[in-house]
C-alpha positions in Angstrom: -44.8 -59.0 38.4 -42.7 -57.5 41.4 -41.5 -60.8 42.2 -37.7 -60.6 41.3 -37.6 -56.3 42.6 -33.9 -55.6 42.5 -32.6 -53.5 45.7 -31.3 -50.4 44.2 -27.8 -49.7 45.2 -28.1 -53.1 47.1 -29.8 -51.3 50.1 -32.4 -53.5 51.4 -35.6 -51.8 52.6 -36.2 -54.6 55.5 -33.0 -55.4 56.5 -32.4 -51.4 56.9 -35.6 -51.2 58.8 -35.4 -53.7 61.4 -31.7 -52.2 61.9 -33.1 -49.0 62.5 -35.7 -50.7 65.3 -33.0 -52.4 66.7 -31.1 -49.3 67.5 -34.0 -46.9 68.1 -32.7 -44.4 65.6 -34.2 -42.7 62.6 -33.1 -44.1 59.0 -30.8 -41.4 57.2 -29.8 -42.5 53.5 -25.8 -42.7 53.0 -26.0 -43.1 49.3 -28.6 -40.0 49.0 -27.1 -37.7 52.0 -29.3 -34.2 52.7 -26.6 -32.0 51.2 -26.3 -29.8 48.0 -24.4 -33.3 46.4 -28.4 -34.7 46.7 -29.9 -31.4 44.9 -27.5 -29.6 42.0 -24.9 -31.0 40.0 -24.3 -27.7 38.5 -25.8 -24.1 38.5 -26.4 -21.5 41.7 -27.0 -23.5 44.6 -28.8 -22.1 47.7 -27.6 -20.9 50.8 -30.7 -21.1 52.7 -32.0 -25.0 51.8 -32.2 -26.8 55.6 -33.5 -30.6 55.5 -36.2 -30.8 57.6 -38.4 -34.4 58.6 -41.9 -34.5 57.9 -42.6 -34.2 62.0 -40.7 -30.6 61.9 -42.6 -28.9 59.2 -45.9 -30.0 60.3 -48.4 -31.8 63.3 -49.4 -35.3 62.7 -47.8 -35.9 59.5 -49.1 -38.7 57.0 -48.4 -40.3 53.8 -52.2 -39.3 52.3 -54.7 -37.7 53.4 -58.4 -38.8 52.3 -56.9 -41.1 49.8 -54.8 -40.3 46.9 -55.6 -38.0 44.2 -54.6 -36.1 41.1 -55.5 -33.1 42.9 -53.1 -33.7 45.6 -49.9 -32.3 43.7 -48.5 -29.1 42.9 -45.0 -28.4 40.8 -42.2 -27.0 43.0 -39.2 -24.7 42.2 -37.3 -27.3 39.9 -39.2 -27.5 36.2 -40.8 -30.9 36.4 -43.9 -30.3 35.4 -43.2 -33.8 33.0 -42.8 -35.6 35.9 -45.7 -34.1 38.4 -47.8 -34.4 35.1 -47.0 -38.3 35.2 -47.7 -38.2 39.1 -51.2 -37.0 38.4 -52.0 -40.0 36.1 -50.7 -42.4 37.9 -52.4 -41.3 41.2 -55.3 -41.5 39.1 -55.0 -45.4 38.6 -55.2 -47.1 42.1 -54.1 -50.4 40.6 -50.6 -48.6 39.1 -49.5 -46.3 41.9 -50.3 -49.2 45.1 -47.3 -50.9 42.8 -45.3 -48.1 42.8 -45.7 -47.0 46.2 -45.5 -50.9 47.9 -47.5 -51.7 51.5 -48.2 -48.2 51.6 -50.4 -48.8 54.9 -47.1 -50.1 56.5 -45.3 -47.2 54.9 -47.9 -45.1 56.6 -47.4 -43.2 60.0 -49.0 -45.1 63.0 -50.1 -42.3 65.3 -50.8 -45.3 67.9 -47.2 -47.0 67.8 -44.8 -44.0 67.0 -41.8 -46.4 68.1 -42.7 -48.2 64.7 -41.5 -45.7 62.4 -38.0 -45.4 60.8 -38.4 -42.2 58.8 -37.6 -44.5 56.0 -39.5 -45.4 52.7 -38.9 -47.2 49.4 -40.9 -47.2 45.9 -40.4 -49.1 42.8 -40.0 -47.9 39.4 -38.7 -49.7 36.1 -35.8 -49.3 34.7 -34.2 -50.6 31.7 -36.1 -53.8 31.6 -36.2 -54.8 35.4 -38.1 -53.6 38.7 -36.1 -51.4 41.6 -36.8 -51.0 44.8 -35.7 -47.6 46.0 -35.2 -47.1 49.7 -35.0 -42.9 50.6 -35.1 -41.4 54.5 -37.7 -38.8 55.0 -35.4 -35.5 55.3 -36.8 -33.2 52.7 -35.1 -29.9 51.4 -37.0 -26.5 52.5 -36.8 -22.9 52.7 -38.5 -21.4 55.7 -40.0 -24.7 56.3 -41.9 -25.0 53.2 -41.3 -28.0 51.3 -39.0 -26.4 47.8 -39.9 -28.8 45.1 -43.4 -31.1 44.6 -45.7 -30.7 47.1 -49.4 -32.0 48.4 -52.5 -29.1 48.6 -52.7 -30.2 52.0 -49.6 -29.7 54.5 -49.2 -32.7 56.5 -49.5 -35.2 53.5 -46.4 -36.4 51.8 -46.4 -39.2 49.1 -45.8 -37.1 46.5 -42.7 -35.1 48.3 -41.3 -39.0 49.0 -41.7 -40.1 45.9 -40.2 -37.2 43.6 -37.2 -38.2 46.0 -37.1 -41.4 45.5 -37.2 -40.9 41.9 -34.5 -38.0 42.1 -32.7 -40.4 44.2 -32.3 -42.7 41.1 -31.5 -40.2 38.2 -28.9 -38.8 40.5 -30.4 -35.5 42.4 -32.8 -32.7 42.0 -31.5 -30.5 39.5 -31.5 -33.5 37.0 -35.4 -34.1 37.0 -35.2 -30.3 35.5 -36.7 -29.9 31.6 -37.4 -34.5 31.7 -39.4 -36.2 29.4 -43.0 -37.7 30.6 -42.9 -40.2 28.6 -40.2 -41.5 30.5 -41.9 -41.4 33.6 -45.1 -43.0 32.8 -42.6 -46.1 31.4 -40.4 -46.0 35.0 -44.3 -45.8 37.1 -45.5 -49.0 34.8 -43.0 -50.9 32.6 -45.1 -50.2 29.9 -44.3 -48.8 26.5 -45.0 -45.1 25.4 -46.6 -44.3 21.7 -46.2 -40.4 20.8 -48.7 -39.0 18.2 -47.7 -35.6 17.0 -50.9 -34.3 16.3 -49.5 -31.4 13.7 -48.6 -34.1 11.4 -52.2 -35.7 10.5 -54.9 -33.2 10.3 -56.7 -34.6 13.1 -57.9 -31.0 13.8 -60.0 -30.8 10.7 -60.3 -34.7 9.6 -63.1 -35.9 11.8 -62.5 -39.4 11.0 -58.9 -39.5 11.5 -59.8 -38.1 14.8 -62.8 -40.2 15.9 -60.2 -42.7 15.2 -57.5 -41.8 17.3 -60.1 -40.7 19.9 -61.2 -44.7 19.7 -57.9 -45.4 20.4 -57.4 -42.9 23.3 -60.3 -44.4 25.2 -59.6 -47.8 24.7 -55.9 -47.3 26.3 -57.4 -44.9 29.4 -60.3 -48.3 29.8 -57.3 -50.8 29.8 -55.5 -48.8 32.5 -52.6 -47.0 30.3 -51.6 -43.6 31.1 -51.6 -40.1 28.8 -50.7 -36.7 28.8 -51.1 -34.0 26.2 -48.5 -30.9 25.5 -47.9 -28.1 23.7 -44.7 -28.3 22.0 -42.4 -24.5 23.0 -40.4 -23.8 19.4 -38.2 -21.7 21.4 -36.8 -21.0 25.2 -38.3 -17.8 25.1 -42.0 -19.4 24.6 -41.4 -22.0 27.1 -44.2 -22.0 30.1 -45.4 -19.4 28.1 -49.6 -18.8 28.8 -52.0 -18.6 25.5 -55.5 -16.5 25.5 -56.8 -19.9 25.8 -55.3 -20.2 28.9 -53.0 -23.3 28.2 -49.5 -22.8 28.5 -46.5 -23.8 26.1 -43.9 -25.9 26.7 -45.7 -27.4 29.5 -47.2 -31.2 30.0 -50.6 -31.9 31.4 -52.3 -35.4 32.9 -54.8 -36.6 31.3 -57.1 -37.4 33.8 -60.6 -39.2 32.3 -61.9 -40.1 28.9 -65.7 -40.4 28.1 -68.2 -40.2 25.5 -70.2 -37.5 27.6 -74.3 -37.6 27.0 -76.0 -34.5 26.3 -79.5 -33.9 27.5 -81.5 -33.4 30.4 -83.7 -36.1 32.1 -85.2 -39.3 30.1 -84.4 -37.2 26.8 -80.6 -37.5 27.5 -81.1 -41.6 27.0 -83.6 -41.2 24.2 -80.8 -38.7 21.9 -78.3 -40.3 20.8 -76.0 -37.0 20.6 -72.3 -37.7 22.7 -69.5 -35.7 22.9 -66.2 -37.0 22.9 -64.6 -35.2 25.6 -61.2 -35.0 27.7 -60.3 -34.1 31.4 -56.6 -32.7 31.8 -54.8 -31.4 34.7 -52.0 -28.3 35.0 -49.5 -29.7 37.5 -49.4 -26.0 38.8 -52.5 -27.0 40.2 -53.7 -23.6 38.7 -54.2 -22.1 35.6 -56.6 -24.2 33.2 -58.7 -23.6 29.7 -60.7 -20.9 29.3 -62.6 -22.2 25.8 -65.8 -24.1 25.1 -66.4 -26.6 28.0 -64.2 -25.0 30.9 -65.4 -24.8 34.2 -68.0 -21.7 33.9 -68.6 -22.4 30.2 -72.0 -21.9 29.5 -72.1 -25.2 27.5 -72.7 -27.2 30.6 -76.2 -26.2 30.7 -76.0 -29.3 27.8 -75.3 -31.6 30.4 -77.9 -32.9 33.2 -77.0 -31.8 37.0 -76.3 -35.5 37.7 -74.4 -36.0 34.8 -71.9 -32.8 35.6 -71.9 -34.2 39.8 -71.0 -37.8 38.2 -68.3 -36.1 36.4 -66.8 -33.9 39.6 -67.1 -30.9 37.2 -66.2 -27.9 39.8 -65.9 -24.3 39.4 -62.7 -23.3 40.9 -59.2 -22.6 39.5 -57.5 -26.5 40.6 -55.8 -26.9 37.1 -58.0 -29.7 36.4 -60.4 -29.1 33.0 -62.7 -30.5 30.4 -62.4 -29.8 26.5 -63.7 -31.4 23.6 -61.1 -34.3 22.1 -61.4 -31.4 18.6 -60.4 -28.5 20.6 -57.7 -30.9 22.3 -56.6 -32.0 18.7 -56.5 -28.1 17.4 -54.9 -26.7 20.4 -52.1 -29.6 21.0 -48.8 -30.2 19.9 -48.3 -34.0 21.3 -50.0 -37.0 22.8 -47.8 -39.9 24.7 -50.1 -42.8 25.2 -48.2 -44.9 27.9 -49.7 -48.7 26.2 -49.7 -51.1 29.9 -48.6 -54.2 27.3 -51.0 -57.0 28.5 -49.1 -61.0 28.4 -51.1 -62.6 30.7 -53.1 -65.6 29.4 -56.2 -65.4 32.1 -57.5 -61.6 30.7 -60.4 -61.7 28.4 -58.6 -58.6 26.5 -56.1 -58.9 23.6 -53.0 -60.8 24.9 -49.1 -60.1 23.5 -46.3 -62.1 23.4 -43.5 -60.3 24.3 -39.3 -60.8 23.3 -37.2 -58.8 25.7 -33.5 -58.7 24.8 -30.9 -56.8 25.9 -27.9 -55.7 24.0 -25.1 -53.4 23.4 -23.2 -50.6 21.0 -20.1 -51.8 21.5 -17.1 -50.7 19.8 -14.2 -52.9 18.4 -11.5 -52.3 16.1 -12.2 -55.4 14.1 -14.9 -54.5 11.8 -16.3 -58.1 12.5 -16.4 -57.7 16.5 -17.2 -54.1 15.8 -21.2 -53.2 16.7 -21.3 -49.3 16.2 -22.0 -49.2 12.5 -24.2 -46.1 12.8 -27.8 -45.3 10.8 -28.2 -46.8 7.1 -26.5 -43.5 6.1 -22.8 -45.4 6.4 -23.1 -48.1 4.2 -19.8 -49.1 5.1 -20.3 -49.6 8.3 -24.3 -50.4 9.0 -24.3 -54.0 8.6 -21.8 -54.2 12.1 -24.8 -53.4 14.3 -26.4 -55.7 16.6 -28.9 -57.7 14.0 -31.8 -60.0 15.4 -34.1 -62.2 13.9 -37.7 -62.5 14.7 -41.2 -64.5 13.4 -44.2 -63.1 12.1 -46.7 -66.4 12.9 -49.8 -64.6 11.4 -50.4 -63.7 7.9 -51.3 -60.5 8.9 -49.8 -59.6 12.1 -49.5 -56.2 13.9 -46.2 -55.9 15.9 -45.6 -53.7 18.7 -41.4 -52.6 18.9 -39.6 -50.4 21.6 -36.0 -49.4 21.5 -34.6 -47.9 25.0 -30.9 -46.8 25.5 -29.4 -46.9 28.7 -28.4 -44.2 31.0 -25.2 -43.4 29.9 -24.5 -41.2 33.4 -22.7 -43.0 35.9 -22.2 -40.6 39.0 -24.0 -37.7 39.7 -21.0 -35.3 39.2 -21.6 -35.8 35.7 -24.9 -33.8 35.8 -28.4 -34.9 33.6 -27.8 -38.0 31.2 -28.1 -36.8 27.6 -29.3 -39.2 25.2 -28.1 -40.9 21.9 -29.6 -39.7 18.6 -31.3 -43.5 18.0 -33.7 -45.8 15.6 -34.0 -49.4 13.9 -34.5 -50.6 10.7 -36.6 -54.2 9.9 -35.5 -56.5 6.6 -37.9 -58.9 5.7 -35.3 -61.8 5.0 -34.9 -65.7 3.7 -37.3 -68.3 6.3 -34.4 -70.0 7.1 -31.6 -67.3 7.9 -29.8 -68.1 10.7 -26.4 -66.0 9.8 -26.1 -61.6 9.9 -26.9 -60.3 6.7 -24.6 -58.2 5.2 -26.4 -57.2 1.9 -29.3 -54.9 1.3 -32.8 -56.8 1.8 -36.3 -55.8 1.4 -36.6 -52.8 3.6 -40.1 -53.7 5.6 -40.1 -51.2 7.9 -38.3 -48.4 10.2 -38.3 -46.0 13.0 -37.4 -42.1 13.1 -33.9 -41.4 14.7 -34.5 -39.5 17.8 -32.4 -38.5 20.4 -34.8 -40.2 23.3 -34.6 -42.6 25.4 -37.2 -44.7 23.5 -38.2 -45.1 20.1 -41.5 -46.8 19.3 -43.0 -48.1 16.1 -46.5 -50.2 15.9 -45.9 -51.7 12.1 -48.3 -54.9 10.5 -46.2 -57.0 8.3 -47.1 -60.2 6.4 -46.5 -63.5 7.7 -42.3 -64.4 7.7 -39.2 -64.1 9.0 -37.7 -60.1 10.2 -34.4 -59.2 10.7 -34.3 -55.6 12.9 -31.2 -53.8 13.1 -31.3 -51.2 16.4 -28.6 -48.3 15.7 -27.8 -44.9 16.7 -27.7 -42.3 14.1 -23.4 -41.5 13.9 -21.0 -44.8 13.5 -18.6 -45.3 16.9 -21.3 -44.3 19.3 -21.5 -46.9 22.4 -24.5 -47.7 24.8 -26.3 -50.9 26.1 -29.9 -51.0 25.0 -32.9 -53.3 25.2 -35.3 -54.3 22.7 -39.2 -55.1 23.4 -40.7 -56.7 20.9 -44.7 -57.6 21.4 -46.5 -60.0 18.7 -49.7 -62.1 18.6 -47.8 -65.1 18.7 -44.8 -66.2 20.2 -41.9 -64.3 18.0 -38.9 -66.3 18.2 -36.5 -63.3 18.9 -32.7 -64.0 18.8 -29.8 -62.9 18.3 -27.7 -63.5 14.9 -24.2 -63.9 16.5 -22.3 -65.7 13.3 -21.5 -64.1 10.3 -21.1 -67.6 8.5 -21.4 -71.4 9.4 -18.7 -72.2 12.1 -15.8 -74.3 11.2 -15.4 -77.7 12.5 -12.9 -81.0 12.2 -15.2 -82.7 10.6 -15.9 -80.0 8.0 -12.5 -81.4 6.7 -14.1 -84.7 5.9 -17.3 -83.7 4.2 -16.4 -79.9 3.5 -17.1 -76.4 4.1 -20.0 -74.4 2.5 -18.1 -72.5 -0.5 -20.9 -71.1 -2.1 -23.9 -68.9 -0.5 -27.2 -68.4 -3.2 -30.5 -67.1 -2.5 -33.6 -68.5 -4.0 -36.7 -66.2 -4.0 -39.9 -68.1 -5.4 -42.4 -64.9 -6.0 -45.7 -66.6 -7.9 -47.0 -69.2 -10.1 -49.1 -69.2 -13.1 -51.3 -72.1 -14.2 -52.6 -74.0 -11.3 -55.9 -75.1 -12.0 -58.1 -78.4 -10.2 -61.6 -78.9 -11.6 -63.9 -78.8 -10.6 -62.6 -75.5 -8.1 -60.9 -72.4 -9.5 -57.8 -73.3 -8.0 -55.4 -75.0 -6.2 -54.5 -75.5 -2.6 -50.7 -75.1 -3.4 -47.4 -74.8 -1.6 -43.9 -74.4 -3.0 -41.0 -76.6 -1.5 -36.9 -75.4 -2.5 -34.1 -78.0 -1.3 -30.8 -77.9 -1.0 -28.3 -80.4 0.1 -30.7 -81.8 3.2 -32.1 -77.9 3.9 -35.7 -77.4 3.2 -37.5 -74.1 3.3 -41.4 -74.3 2.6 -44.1 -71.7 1.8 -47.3 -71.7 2.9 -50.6 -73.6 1.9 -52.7 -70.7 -1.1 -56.1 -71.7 -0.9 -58.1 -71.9 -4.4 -56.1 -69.8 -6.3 -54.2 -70.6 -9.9 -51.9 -67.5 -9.2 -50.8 -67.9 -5.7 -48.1 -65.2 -4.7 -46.3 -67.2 -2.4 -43.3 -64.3 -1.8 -41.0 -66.7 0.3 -36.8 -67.0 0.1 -34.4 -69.1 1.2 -30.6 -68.6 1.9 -28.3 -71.7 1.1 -24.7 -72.5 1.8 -23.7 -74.9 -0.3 -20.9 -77.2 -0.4 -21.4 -78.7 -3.6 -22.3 -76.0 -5.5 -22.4 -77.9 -9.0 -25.7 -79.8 -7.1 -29.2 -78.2 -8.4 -31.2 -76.6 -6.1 -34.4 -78.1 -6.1 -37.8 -76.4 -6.0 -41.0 -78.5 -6.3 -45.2 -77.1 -6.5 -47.3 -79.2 -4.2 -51.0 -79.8 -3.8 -52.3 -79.7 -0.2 -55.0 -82.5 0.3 -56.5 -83.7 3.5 -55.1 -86.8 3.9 -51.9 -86.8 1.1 -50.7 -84.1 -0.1 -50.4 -84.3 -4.1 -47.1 -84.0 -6.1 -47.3 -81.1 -8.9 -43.9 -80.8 -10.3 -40.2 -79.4 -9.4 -37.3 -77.9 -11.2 -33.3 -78.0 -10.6 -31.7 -74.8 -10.8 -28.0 -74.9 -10.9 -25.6 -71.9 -12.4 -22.3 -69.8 -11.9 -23.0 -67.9 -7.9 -20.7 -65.2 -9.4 -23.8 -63.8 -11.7 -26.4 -62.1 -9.7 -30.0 -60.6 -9.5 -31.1 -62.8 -12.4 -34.7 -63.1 -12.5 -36.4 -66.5 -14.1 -39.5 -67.8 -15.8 -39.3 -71.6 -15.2 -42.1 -74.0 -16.8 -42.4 -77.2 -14.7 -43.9 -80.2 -16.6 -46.0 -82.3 -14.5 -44.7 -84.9 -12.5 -47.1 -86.1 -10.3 -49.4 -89.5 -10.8 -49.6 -89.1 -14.6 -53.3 -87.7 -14.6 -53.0 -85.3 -16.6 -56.5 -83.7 -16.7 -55.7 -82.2 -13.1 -53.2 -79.8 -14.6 -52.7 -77.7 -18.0 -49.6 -78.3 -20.1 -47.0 -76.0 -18.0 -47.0 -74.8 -14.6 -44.9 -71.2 -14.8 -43.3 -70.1 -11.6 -41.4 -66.9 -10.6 -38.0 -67.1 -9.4 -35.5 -64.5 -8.5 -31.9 -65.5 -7.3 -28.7 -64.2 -6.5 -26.8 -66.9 -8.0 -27.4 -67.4 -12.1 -29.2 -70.7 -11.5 -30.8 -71.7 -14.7 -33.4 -74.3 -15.7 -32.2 -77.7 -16.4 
């Protein structure tokens, strides 16, 4: 996974080291200098800030102390509290954070060789589809030689303090990890893919089986090693970090921590009762200040619980921002939920395995309205079908799909201050089987995301089996950015790419002739397909056109069989019929039902058809009543002949 780990700004963690051993000096970062350029990039900046190593503000300094923990951080003077709040989770999953913070025991201070350290460290985080190794030195920013931003409970440990750099270090300095999204971090900590659930929408307060539900889901992503945190959404500035009589605060993310299904009961009656209670552990990043309701830490509902059940579950009476609460009282007093999804595509695990299309692409403006790929949201009709368009499979016939949408950074030096983001969102067409060309006409709307002004925007859809076009926008035309596009199925997807607006022209189109006419074909149902002595056929529906075939797939025992499936032609012989023909799947041969030729003027369209095929198969006629009736829709007038 951290195979191909890019150097960020091409430094190279051990080429710098062993430089730094070779000269006997202590690593300090060009590219991230301890100056005010590293902490604002606008605002009051600080007179009294001095950049201090880890060995000046305390004794015996060390990257963790007695492991690593949620615990172990506390928010510092800029408001991160998103990112902190990410911190927390991550710390909580060993397997996550040992690829986050890489070697740590070589990263660690060696008390017995102190000629071995560098004052230099480096982390990796993902970003934008790709792994980055980020290489800081260890001068930190204090004031009176306490550490200003995030900071460990105990003095002499510093992972968190190294990391926050680090990850300051790459969106440009301090002042721009002020007011962030978590969602965002918990996507840079594990290259997964973040679902929000805005809790105020469904009633999942009052709807217990909505909420068992999502509570189903919320534990199975905590088992499989994803990462959550909850928030209380601030309507205004004024109620931001603002402190409710239920001791939560507003505007303000937390870590979630642990999921269970907690047994109530003392002794061998807590096995024998079924009773559970679906229940939630969160963390404050202040390290302070937690829920005061049903379940906090003095709450008298404990008494529910069996001494060894509350020891298992590190419940503690003191004021260290971590909490229980019941997933209702979560649902009632919460705004949001992210659910960070770790996307699982390797083939050994015994859990549900994606396939996953990765492409990256670009809003890119041109004056041609061909070249041009900033059409904007479905709002500018004019304009929309200019966007990036990409064609994908749906192999199942039900499949669920999994899509992400990130924009790029648009900020490119750290003058320029935080990055804002791009109002964005896609749209997904189910189209013709074999479309290979951009559409440029309204199709069957299958699906879409909200326009947000995020970096990501995430829709989990199921759509029948077929073929998808998704066009990725941003909300206002002329808009540019580079993007990339995660797309996670059952089975392999087929993303690409529709580059060509038409067929290409060749020489030898001049000999045998350039498609003139373009007709759709849309074979909905059929009526009448009968086999004694079963109720129905095992039927498929074949249309041809000048060498092209597009075929449905097998209906099993069924004289109606809906078989919904188009095909787009382009024709260079248009006075040609385009054939369609019903077969009968069989074991060994597959039998011959019937066809039709449609042929008409392409000027005509939207005309719909009822078309009665006579049988022409091996002359028995008991296999089939007198007409077959089939459904077509086209957008060329192709009538029966």
């Amino acid at each position: 996974m951290f195979s191909s780990v890019r150097p960020y700004e091409n430094q190279k963690y051990w080429a710098l080291k062993k430089d730094c051993l070779k000269r006997k000096v202590l690593f300090e970062d060009p590219t991230f200098p301890a100056n005010d350029e590293s902490l604002y990039y606008s605002g009051t900046q600080r007179q009294d800030v001095q950049w201090r190593r880890p060995k000046d503000i305390c004794e015996n300094p060390r990257l963790f102390v007695d492991g690593i923990s949620s615990h172990d951080l506390h928010q510092g003077q800029v408001g991160n509290c998103w990112f902190v709040a990410a911190c927390s989770a991550l710390a909580s999953r060993e397997s996550l954070w040992q690829k986050v913070i890489p070697n740590w025991k070589e990263q660690e201070w060696n008390p017995e060789d102190p000629s071995s350290y560098t004052g230099m460290f480096h982390f990796h985080f993902w970003r934008f589809g790709e792994w980055v190794d980020v290489v800081i030195d260890d001068r930190l920013p204090t004031i009176y030689n306490q550490l200003i931003y995030c900071h460990s409970n105990v003095k002499n440990e510093f992972w968190c303090a190294l990391i926050e750099k680090a990850y300051a270090k790459l969106v440009g300095c301090y002042e721009a990890l002020d007011g962030g999204n978590t969602a965002d971090a918990l996507v840079d900590f594990t290259g997964g893919i973040t679902e929000p659930i805005d809790l105020t929408i469904e009633d999942y307060a009052n709807d217990e089986t909505l909420r068992n539900q999502l509570f189903e889901r919320v534990l199975k992503v905590h088992s499989r090693g994803g990462l959550i945190s909850a928030s209380i959404k601030a309507m205004t500035e004024s109620d931001m970090e603002t402190r409710l009589d239920c001791g939560l605060v507003k505007g303000h993310a937390y870590a979630i921590t642990d999921v269970r299904k907690i047994r109530l009961g003392h002794g061998l009656m807590a096995y024998f009762k079924s009773e559970k209670l679906d229940m939630i552990r969160l963390r404050n990043p202040w390290g302070e200040k937690e829920w005061n309701g049903p379940w906090s830490d003095t709450s008298e509902e404990w008494q529910k619980v069996s001494k060894s059940e509350r020891e298992k579950l590190g419940v503690t009476v003191k004021d260290d921002g971590e909490f229980w609460m019941t997933f209702e009282d979560l649902c009632r007093n919460f705004t949001d939920l992210i659910k960070c999804l770790i996307i699982n595509t390797s083939y050994l695990s015994i859990h549900k395995t994606w396939e996953e299309a990765k492409i990256k692409g670009e809003w890119k403006y041109h004056e041609n309205p061909l070249k041009n790929r900033t059409g904007g949201c479905t709002n500018h009709k004019e304009t929309f079908f200019q966007n990036p368009q990409y064609v994908f499979n749906v192999k199942k016939p039900g499949d669920e799909v999994l899509i992400c949408l990130q924009q790029k950074t648009k900020r490119t030096t750290r003058r320029q201050g935080k990055a804002e983001n791009l109002a964005i969102g896609f749209d997904i067409y189910k189209v013709e089987s074999n479309r290979k060309y951009r559409m440029h006409t309204i199709q069957e709307r299958a699906a879409g995301s909200i326009y947000i002004n995020s970096r990501s925007v995430f829709l989990r859809t199921e759509q029948k089996e077929g073929r998808y076009v998704i066009i990725p926008t941003t909300f206002e035309p002329g808009q540019t950015s580079e993007f990339l596009l995660r797309i996670f199925t059952d089975v392999r997807a087929s993303c690409q790419e529709l580059c060509l607006d038409q067929p290409r022209h060749w020489w030898w189109n001049r000999i045998f002739g350039y498609p003139q006419v373009v007709s759709q074909v849309h074979i909905i149902k059929a009526e009448g397909l009968r086999e004694p002595p079963s109720e129905g056929t095992n039927s498929y529906v074949i249309i041809k056109c000048e060498g092209e075939t597009v075929r449905s797939d097998v209906h099993k025992h069924t004289g109606i069989p809906e078989y919904d499936v188009k095909g787009i032609f382009y024709r260079k012989k248009p006075e040609q019929p385009i054939i369609v023909q019903i077969w009968n799947h069989k074991f060994f041969l597959d039998q011959f039902l019937g066809q039709v030729a449609l042929k008409g003027d392409p000027d005509d369209l939207q005309t719909s058809h009822a078309l009665h095929l006579q049988d022409r198969g091996n002359g028995n006629t008991n296999d089939l009543p007198g007409t077959i009736s089939l459904q077509v829709f086209s957008s060329s007038n192709l009538t029966h002949i």
